[in-house]
N, C-alpha and C positions, 0 to 999 in steps of 0.2 A: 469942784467938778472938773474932770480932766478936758479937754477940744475933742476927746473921739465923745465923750457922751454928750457932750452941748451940740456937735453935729447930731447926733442920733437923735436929739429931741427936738431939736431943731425940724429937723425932717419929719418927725412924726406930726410935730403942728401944723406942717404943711398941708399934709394930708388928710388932717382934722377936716384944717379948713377947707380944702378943696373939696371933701367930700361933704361937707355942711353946704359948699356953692353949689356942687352935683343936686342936691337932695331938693336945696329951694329952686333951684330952675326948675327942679320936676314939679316940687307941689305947686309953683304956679302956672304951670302945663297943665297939669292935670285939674285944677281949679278953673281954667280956662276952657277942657274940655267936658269937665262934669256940667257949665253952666250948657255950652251947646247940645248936651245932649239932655238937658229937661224936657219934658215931653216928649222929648221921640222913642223913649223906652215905653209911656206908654200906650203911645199911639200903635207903634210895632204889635205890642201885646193887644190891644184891643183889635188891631187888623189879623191877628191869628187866633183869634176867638171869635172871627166873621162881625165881630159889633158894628152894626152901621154908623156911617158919619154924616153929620148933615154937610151941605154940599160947603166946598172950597175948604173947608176945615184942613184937610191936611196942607194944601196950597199956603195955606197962612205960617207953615212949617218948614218955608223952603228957605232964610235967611240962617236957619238952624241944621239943615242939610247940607246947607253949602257950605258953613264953617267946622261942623265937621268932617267934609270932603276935603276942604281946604288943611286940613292939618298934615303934615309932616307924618308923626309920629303914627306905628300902629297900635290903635284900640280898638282890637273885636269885638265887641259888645257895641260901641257905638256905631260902628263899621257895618255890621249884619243889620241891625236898628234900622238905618239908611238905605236899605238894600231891598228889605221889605216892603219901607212906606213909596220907596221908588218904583217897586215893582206892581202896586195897589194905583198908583198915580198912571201908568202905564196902562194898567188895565182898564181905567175909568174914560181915559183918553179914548182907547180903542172900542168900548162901549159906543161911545159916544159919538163915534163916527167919526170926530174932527182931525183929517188927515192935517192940518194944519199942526198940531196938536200932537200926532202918534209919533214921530221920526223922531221929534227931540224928547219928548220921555223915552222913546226907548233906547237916546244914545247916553242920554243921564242914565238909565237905567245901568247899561252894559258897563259905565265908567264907573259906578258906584259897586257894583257886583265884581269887578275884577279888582278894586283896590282892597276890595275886602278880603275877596280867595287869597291874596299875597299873604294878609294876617290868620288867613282861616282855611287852610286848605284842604280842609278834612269836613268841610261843615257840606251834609249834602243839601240843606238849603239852598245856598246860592248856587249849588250845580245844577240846580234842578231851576233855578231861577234862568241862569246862561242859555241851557235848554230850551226855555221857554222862549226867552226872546226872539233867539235864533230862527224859531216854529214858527212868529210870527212873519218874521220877514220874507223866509227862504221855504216854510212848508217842513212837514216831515220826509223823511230821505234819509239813502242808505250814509251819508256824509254826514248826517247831522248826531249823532245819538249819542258820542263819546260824553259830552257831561249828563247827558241823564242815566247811562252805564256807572258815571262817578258816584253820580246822587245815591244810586243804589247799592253800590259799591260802600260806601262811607257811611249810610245810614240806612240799614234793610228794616229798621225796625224801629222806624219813629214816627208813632204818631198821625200827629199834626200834620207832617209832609206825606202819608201816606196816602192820606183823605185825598190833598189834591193831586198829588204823582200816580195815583193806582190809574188812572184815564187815561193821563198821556203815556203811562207805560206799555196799557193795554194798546192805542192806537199803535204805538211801534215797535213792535210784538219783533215782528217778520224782520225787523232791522239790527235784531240785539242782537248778543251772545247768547249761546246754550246756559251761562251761569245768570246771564240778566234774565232770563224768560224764567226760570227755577224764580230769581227773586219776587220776577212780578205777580204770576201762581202763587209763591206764597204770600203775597201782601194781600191778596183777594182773602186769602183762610184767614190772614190776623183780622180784617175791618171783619167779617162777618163773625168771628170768633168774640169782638169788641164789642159786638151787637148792633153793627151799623149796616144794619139790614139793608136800609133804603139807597145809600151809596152803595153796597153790591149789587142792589136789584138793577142803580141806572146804570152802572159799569159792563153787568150781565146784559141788558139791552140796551146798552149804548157802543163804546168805542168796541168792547171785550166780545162781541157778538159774532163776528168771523171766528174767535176760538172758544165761542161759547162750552162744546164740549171738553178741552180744557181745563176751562176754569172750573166748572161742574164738576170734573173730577177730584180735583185739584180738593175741592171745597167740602169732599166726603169724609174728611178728617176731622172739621171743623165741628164745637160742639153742637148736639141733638138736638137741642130746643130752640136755636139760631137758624140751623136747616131747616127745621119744621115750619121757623117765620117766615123763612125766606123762601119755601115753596110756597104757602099759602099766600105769601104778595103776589110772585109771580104770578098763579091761578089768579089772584084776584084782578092783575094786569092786563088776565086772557091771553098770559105765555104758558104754550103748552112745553112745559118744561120739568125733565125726569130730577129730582136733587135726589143725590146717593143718598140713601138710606131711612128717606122718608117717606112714605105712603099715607096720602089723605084720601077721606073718606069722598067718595062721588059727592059733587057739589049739590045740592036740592033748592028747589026757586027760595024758601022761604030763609036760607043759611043767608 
C-alpha cells in the first residue's frame, strides 16, 4: 500500500471516529433529554384537551421543566410541552388571586415561551401564548397585538388554538389589520361550522358583541343545521338575534 493511500485511510478512520463521538454525545443528550421530558408530553396534551388536574399536580413537574429549560440544545417538542404547562400554571396562579404567586409564573412563563419561538417560530401557539401574557400585565391596546396578528398569521386554521384565540381575537377587533379581522370572521364560520355551537354563542355575547353584526354576517356561509342551532340557543338565551338564513318558527309557552 503506497503513503498516499495509508494517509487517505488513515483520514477516513478519523472521521469514522469522530463521527461515532458526534453521534454518542448526541444519544446521550438526547437520553438525557427524553428522560426530562417524561410526563410533560402528557401533561401538555391532557392540558389541551381541558382534563382537570387535581391540585399541585403540575407543581410537582417543575424539577422536569426546569431541566428542560436548562438545556442548551433546541428540542421543539419538549420546548412547546414547557410552554403550555407554564402557561396553565400562570393561569391558575391568577385564578387564584395570589399576586404573590402571578409575576413569577408569568416571568417563567415569558422565559419558557421565548426559548421556545427561537426553535419554533412559526408555531402560532406560543404567539398567541406571548399575547396573552402581555394582556395580562399591560391590558389590550393598539401596541400590543403584533403576536396575536402572528398567531393568526401562522396558524388561521387550527383547531385547538382557535377554541381559545377566537375571544381574544374578537376583544381586539378594532386593533388589528384589515387581514387579521378577515381571519378572526372566519375563525367564528370554522368553530360554528365544527359544531361548537356554544363557544359561538359565548363569543356572539361575549367579547364579539360590539361587532355582533359582523360576525352574523360573516356566519351566513356556515353550514344550515349549525345556524339553525345556533339561532335557537341564542332565542333560547333571550338574544334577539337575526342568523342569515334561518327562520324559526314563533316560540309557543309549551316549545
Amino acid at each position: 500500500m503506497t503513503l498516499r493511500h495509508l494517509v487517505i485511510v488513515g483520514f477516513a478512520r478519523i472521521v469514522v471516529l469522530a463521527a461515532g463521538a458526534i453521534a454518542l454525545l448526541w444519544s446521550m443528550q438526547a437520553v438525557r433529554l427524553s428522560w426530562s421530558h417524561v410526563g410533560l408530553s402528557s401533561a401538555a396534551l391532557a392540558l389541551i384537551g381541558q382534563q382537570p388536574f387535581r391540585p399541585g399536580v403540575l407543581d410537582e413537574l417543575e424539577p422536569k421543566l426546569e431541566a428542560v429549560e436548562a438545556e442548551s440544545s433546541c428540542v421543539p417538542a419538549a420546548l412547546h410541552d414547557v410552554a403550555v404547562i407554564r402557561l396553565r400554571l400562570a393561569e391558575t396562579a391568577i385564578v387564584a388571586g395570589k399576586r404573590v404567586e402571578i409575576d413569577p409564573a408569568l416571568q417563567r412563563l415569558d422565559a419558557a415561551v421565548r426559548k421556545s419561538l427561537q426553535c419554533s417560530p412559526m408555531d402560532s401557539f406560543l404567539w398567541l401564548a406571548l399575547y396573552w401574557e402581555d394582556i395580562q400585565i399591560n391590558g389590550i391596546r393598539q401596541g400590543s397585538v403584533a403576536p396575536l396578528e402572528m398567531s393568526y398569521r401562522f396558524g388561521p386554521n387550527e383547531g385547538w388554538i382557535a377554541i381559545g384565540r377566537s375571544r381574544y381575537g374578537l376583544a381586539a377587533y378594532d386593533y388589528v389589520s384589515s387581514s387579521t379581522k378577515d381571519a378572526i370572521l372566519d375563525e367564528e364560520r370554522a368553530l360554528l361550522d365544527a359544531g361548537l355551537v356554544k363557544e359561538v354563542t359565548d363569543n356572539l355575547t361575549g367579547s364579539g358583541w360590539p361587532i355582533r353584526d359582523l360576525i352574523l354576517a360573516r356566519l351566513g356561509t356556515a353550514k344550515a343545521e349549525n345556524r339553525e342551532l345556533l339561532a335557537r340557543r341564542l332565542r333560547r338565551d333571550s338574544y334577539d338575534l337575526s342568523v342569515p338564513g334561518v327562520t324559526l318558527k314563533e316560540a309557543r309557552p309549551w316549545d
